[in-house]
C-alpha positions in Angstrom: -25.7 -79.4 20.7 -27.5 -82.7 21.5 -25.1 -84.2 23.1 -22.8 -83.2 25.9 -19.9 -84.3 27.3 -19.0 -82.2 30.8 -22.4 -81.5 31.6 -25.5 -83.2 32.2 -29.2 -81.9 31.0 -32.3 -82.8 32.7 -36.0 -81.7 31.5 -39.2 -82.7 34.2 -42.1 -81.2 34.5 -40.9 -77.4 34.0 -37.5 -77.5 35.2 -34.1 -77.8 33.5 -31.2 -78.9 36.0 -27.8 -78.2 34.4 -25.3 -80.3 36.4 -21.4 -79.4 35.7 -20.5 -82.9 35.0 -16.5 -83.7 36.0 -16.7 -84.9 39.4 -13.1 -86.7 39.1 -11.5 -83.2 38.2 -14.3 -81.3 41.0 -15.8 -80.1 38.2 -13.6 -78.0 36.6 -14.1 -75.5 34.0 -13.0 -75.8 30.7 -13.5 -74.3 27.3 -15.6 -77.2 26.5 -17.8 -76.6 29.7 -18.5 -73.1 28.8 -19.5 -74.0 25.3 -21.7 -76.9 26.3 -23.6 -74.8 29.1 -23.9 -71.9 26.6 -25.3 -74.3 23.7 -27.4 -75.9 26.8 -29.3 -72.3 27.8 -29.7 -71.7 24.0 -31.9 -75.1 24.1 -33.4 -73.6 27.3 -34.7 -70.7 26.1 -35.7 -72.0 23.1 -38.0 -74.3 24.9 -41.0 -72.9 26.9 -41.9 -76.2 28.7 -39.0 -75.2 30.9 -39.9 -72.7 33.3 -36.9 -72.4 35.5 -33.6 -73.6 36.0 -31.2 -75.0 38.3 -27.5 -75.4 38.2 -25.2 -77.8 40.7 -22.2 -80.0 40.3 -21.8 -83.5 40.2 -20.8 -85.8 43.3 -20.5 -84.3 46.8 -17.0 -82.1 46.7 -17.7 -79.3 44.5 -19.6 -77.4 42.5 -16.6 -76.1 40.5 -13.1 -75.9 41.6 -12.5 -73.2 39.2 -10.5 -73.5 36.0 -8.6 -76.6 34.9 -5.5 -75.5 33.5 -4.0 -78.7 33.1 -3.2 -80.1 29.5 -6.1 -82.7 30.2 -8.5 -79.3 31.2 -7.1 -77.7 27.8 -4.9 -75.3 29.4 -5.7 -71.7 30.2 -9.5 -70.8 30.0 -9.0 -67.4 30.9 -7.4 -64.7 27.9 -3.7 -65.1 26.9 -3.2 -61.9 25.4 0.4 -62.0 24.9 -0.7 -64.3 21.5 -1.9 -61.0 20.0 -1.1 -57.1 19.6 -4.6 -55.7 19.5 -6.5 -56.2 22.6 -9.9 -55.9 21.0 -8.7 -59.1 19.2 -11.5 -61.9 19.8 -8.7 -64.4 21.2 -8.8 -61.7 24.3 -12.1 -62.2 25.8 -12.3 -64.2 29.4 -14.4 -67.4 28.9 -16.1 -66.9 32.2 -17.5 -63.4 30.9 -18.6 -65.4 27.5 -20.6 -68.0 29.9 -21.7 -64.9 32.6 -22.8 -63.0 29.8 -24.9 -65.6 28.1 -26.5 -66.4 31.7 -27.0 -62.9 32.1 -29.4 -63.0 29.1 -31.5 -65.8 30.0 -35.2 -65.4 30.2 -35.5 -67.9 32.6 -34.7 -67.8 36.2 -31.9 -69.3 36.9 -31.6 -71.0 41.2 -27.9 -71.9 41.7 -27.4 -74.8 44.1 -23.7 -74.5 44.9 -23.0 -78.4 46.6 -19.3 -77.7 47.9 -16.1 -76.2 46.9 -17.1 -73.0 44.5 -13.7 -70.7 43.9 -12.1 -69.1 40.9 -15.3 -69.2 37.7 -16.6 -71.8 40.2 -18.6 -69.1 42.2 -18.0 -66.6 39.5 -20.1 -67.7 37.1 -23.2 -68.0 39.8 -23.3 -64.5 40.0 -26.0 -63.7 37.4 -27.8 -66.5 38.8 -31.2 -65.3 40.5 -31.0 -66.9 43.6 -28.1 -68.7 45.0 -28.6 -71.8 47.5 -25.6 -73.3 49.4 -25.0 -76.7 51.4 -23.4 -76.9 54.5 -20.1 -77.9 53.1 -20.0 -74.9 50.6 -16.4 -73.6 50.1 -16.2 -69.7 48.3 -12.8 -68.1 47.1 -12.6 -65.2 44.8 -8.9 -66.4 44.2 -7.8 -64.4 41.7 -5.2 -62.1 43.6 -3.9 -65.2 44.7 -2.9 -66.6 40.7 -1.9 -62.8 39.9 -4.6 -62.0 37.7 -7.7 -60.1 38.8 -11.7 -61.0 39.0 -12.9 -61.9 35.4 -17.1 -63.2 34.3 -17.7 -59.4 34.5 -17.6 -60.4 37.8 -16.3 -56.8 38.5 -20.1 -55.7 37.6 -21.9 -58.9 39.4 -20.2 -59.1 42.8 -20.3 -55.4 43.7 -24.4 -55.0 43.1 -24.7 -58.2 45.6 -23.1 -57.8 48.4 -21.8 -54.4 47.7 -18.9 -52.8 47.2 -16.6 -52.9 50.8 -17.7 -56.7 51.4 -16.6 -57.6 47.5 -13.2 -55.8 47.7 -12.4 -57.4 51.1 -13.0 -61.1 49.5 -11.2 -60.3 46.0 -8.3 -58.6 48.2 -7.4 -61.5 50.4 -8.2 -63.9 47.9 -9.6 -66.0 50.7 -11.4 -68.8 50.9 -14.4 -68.9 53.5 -17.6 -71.2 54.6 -21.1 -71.0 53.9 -22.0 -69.1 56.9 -19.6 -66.4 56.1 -21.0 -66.1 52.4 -24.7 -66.1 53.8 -23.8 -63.2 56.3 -22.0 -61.2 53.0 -25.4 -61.9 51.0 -23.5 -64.0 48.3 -26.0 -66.8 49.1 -29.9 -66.7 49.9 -29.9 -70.0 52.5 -27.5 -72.6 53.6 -28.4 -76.3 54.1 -27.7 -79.8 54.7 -26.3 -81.2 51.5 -29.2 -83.7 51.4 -31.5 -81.2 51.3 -30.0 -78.7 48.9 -31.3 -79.8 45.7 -35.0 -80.4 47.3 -34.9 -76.9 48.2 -33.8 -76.0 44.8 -36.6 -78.0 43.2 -39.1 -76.4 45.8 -38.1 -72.5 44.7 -38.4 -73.4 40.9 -41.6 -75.4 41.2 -42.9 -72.2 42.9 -42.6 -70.3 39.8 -43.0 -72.9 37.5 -46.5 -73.8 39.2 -48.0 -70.2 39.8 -46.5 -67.4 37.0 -46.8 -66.2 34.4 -43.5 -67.1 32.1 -44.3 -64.0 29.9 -44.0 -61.7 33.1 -41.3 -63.5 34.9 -39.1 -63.0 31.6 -39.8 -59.2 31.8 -39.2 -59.3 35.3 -36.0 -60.5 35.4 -34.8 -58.3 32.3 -36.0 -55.5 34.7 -34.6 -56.5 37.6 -31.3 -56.6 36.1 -30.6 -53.7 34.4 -32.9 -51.3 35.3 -31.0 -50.7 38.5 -28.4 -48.9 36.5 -29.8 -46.5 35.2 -29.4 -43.1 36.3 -32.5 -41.9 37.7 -36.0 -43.7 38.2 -37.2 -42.5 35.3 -35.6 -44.5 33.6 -37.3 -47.2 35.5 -40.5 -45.6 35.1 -40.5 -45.6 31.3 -40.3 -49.5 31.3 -42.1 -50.2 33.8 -45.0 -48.4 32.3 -44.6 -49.4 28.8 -44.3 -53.4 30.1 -48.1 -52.7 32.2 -49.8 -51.3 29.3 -48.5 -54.5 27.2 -48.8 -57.0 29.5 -51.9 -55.8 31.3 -54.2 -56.1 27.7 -52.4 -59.7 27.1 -53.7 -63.4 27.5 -51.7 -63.9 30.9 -53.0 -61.5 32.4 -56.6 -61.7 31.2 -55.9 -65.7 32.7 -54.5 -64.3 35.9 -57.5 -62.4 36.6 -60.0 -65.3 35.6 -58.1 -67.8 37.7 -58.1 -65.8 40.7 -61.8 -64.7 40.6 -62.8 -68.6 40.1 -59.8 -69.8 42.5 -58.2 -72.3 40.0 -54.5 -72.9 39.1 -53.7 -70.7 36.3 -53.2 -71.7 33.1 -50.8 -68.9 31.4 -50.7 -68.9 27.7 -48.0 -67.1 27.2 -44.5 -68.1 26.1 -41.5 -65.7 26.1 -40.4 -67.6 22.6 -43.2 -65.8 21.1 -45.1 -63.6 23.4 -42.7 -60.5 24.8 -43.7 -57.2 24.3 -42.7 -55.6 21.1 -40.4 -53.2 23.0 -38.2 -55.6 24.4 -35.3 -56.1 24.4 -35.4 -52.2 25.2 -31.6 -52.2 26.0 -31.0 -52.6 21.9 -33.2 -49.7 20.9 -30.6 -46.3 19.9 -32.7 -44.5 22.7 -31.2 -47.0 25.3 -27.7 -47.1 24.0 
């Protein structure tokens, strides 16, 4: 898609900032939103220039006031399925999970910094997000038990593995909304900060990796991180992990990682995840896995 209407795209010197563009609705989601953001991480992952990747909202209110279900938003963006008999129908599927999903697939890491009110798919779809920042002024309310419907962006999945289960029952339950401070104690976010210093901080974290790793590796690393705390035993663990050393440890990056800390220079990594992942991955797809 090379051109977008509710969000803005910015490329500089390794780092893509995705910025939910409707300040005048507080950045509402919509149907179009999701499509642009997922048409915006295909270009990102695609592109191995960019080497990390921030999201925030535009103006100084929100980050995303959750979904617009006005006429002018398009009307529902969560699943009507009254419209159909069989719920495995495609017209079923939440929109949030469709845009959760596709973030959940990236193989770039992804910073969130959340710059005011998040509730609703607002602070849903942050949760498979890497690292969450929020300002000062940040506002978090997993609604949903308030609109009589229930947590949806697989959020069910997301929520409990990062803040656990007892904290992410208590929020859903009430429906509440609370401060910054609050979601920092419940590790929903890493930090808090002044609003003017948010996106610095956010620019600081990325440059950090985009500077000093190896994109090959942090690719692997965050396919790891993410699933392989489900399986059922370490082994499973094991496997990968041992199978991603022997690839990775015979490759360019880490034949450059070596030479760049012996002669104390920058690195320079070769690699790009377009091309470069191990032949194994994505493991999850292989019938052994399934």
């Amino acid at each position: 898609m090379s051109e977008y209407t509710q969000i803005l795209v910015d490329k500089s010197e390794g780092i893509a900032t995705v910025t939910l563009n409707r300040p005048e609705k507080m950045n509402a989601f919509t149907g179009t939103m999701m499509n642009e953001i997922i048409a915006a991480m295909d270009d990102i992952d695609a592109d191995d220039h960019v080497r990390a990747v921030i999201f925030t909202g535009a103006g100084d209110r929100a980050f995303c006031a959750g979904a617009d279900l006005t006429p002018e938003g398009g009307g529902r963006v969560f699943s009507d399925p009254t419209e159909v008999d069989d719920l495995s129908d495609e017209r079923v599927r939440d929109g949030g999970g469709r845009l959760t999903l596709r973030l959940f697939d990236s193989t770039k890491p992804l910073i969130s910094a959340c710059n005011g009110v998040a509730v609703g798919v607002g602070i849903t779809m942050q949760l498979p997000m890497d690292i969450r920042l929020a300002s000062d002024n940040a506002r978090y309310g997993f609604v949903f038990a308030r609109r009589g419907i229930v947590p949806e962006a697989a959020s069910s999945w997301f929520l409990p593995r990062l803040v656990g289960v007892q904290q992410a029952l208590e929020w859903c339950y009430s429906g509440r909304v609370f401060d910054a401070q609050e979601a920092l104690a419940g590790r929903l976010v890493r930090s808090v900060h002044p609003q003017g210093e948010l996106m610095d901080m956010a620019r600081g974290l990325a440059r950090e990796i985009a500077d000093n790793t190896s994109a090959v590796s942090v690719a692997m690393t965050r396919a790891m991180m993410w699933r392989l705390p489900s399986e059922d035993h370490p082994m499973g663990a094991h496997r990968i992990d041992s199978r991603a050393i022997y690839r990775l440890s015979r490759g360019k990056d880490a034949a450059e990682g070596i030479a760049s800390f012996l002669e104390k220079r920058a690195p320079a990594y070769p690699g790009r995840p377009s091309q470069d992942m191990p032949d194994f991955y994505p493991w999850w797809d292989e019938p052994e896995y399934k």
